[in-house]
C-alpha positions in Angstrom: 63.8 70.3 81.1 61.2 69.4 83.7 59.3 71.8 85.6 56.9 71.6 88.9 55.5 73.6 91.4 55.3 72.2 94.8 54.3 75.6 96.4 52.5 78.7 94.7 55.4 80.6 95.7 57.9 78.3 94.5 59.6 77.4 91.2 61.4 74.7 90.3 63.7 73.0 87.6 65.5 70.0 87.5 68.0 69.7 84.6 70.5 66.8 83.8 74.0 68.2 82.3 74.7 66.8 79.1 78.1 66.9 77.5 77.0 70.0 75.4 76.5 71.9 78.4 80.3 71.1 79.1 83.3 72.6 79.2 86.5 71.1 78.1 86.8 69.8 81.3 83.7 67.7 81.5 82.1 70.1 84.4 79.1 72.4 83.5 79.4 75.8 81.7 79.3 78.8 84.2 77.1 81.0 81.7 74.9 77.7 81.4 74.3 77.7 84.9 73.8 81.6 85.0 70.9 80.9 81.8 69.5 78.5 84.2 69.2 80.7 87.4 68.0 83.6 84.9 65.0 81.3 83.8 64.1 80.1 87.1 64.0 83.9 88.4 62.0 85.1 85.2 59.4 82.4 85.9 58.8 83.1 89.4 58.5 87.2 88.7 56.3 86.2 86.2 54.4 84.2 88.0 53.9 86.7 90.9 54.1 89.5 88.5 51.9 88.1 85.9 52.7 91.0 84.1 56.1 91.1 81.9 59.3 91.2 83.8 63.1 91.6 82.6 66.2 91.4 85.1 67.6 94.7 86.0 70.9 93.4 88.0 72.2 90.6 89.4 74.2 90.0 92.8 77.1 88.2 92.9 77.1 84.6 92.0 80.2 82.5 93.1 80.3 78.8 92.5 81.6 76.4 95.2 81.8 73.4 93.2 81.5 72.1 89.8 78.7 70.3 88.3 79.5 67.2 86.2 78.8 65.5 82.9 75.2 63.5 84.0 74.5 65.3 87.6 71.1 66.7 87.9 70.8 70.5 88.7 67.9 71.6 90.6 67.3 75.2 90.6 64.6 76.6 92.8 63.8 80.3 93.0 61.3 82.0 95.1 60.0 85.6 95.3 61.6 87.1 98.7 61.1 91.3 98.3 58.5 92.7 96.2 58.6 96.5 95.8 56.2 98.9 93.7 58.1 98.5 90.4 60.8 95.9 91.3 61.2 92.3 93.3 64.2 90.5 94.5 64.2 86.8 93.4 66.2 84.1 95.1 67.3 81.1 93.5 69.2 78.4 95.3 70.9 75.7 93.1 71.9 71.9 94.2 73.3 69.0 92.3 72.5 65.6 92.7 74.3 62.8 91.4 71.7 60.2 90.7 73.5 57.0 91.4 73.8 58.0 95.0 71.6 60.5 95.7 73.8 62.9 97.0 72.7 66.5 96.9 74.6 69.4 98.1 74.2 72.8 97.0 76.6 74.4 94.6 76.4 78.3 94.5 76.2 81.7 96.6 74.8 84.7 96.3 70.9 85.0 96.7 69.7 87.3 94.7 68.9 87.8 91.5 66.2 90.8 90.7 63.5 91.3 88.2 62.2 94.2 87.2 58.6 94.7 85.6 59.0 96.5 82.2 57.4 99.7 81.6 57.3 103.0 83.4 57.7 103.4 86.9 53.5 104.2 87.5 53.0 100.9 87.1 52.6 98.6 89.8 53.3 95.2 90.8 49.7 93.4 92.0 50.5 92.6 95.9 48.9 89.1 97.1 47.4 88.4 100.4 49.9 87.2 102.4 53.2 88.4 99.9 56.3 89.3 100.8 56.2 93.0 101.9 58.8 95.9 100.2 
């Protein structure tokens, strides 16, 4: 797995699909893809957090298309909401099928939050210019 950072507030992954990430029907796994979202979501909290987070919920997903055998995933997640013991994380996911280029995005549902661990007198550090509660 390969990951960059074009922005400080922005985490990104780009994952190919192998057939072990499959289903019988050559497409992705939907708990694969859920993994995925959860890791890109844990590294941006972390990141803004940089204290240790865990997800508390997660909004509905739906998936509008599959993903096959050898497309890339990209997964990019992004703080949007930061409270005083909780934050919202959005990750948007697209798949690109290299030989073409084509990208188009592949679920719905924007948010998935992390919570920082530990009682609720502990705060999340606010940066200049975050994302207000």
């Amino acid at each position: 797995m390969r990951m960059h950072n074009d922005r400080s507030d922005e985490t990104r992954f780009v994952e190919m699909v192998f057939p072990e990430q499959a289903n019988h029907y050559g497409t992705l796994f939907g708990g694969t893809a859920l993994s995925l979202m959860g890791k890109a979501a844990f590294v941006a909290a972390s990141r803004r957090a940089r204290r240790t987070v865990v997800m508390a919920t997660s909004d509905k997903v739906a998936f509008h298309m599959p993903v096959a055998v050898g497309q890339l995933v990209e997964l990019a997640a992004h703080v949007s909401r930061v409270g005083r013991t909780s934050m919202t994380v959005e990750v948007a996911v697209t798949v690109e099928t290299l030989t073409t280029g084509d990208a188009r995005p592949v679920r719905d549902g924007r948010r998935r939050r992390e919570r920082q661990a530990g009682t609720c007198r502990s705060r999340i550090p606010r940066n200049e210019g975050s994302v207000n509660s």
